[in-house]
C-alpha positions in Angstrom: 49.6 13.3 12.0 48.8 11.4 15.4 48.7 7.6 15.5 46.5 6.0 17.5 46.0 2.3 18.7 42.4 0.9 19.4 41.9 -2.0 21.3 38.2 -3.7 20.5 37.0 -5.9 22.5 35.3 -8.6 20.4 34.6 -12.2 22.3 34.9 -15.1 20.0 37.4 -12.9 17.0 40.2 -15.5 16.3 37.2 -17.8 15.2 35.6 -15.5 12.4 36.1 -16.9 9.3 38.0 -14.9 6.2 34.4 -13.8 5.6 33.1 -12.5 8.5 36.9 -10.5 8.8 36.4 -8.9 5.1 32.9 -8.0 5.6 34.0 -5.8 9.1 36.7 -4.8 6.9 34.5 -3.5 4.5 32.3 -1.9 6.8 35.2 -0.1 8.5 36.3 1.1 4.7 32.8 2.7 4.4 33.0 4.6 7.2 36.3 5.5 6.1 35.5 7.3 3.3 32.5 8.8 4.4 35.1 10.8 7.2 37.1 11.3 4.9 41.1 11.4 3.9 42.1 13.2 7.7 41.9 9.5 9.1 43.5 6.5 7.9 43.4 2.8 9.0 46.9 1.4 8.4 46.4 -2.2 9.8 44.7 -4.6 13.0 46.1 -7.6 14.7 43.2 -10.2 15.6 43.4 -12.2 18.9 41.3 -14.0 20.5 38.9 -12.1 21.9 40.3 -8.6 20.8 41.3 -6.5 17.9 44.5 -4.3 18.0 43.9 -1.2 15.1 46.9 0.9 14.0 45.3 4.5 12.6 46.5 8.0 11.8 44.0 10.1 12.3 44.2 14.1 13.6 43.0 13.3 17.0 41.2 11.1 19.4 37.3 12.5 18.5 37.4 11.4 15.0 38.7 7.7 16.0 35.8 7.8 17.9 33.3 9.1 15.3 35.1 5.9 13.1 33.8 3.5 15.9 30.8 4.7 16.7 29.5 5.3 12.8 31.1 1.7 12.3 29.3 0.3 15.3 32.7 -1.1 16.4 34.0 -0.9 19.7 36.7 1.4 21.5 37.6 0.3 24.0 40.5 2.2 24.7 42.5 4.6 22.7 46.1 5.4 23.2 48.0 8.0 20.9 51.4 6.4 19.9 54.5 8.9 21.0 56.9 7.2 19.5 57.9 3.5 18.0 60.6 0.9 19.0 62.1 -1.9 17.7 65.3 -3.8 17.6 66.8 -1.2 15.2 66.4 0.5 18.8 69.2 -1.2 19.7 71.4 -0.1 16.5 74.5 2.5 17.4 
């Protein structure tokens, strides 16, 4: 299955509290479940001012059905073609 990463452009994110996180995190469960098992959210980094989300999902149109049901923003959407890392480097 694809995976994607979302960046969402949230002003102000690296100052929600633990609550504010797990009640978006809740919300983005909801939606989840409603779309059913075709799209899975596998984790987000938090930055500042932005949120980096990791899904699988079978393509692009059903990320955006996530963010839009969720109310969330997309603000970009890039399909991942392949992953790197310093076991790159290993012969």
């Amino acid at each position: 299955m694809p995976k994607y990463v979302i960046e969402r452009e949230i002003p102000n994110l690296g100052d929600w509290s633990a609550d504010d996180l797990k009640g978006a995190s809740k919300k983005s469960n909801s939606v989840l479940k409603e779309l059913g098992p075709q799209i899975e959210w596998l984790q987000s980094l938090v930055t500042a001012d932005k949120l980096y989300c990791i899904y699988n999902a079978p393509n692009e149109e059903m990320v955006l059905a996530h963010a839009r049901q969720g109310g969330f923003p997309a603000n970009s959407i890039a399909e991942v073609k392949t992953m790197i890392g310093p076991f790159t480097a290993d012969d």
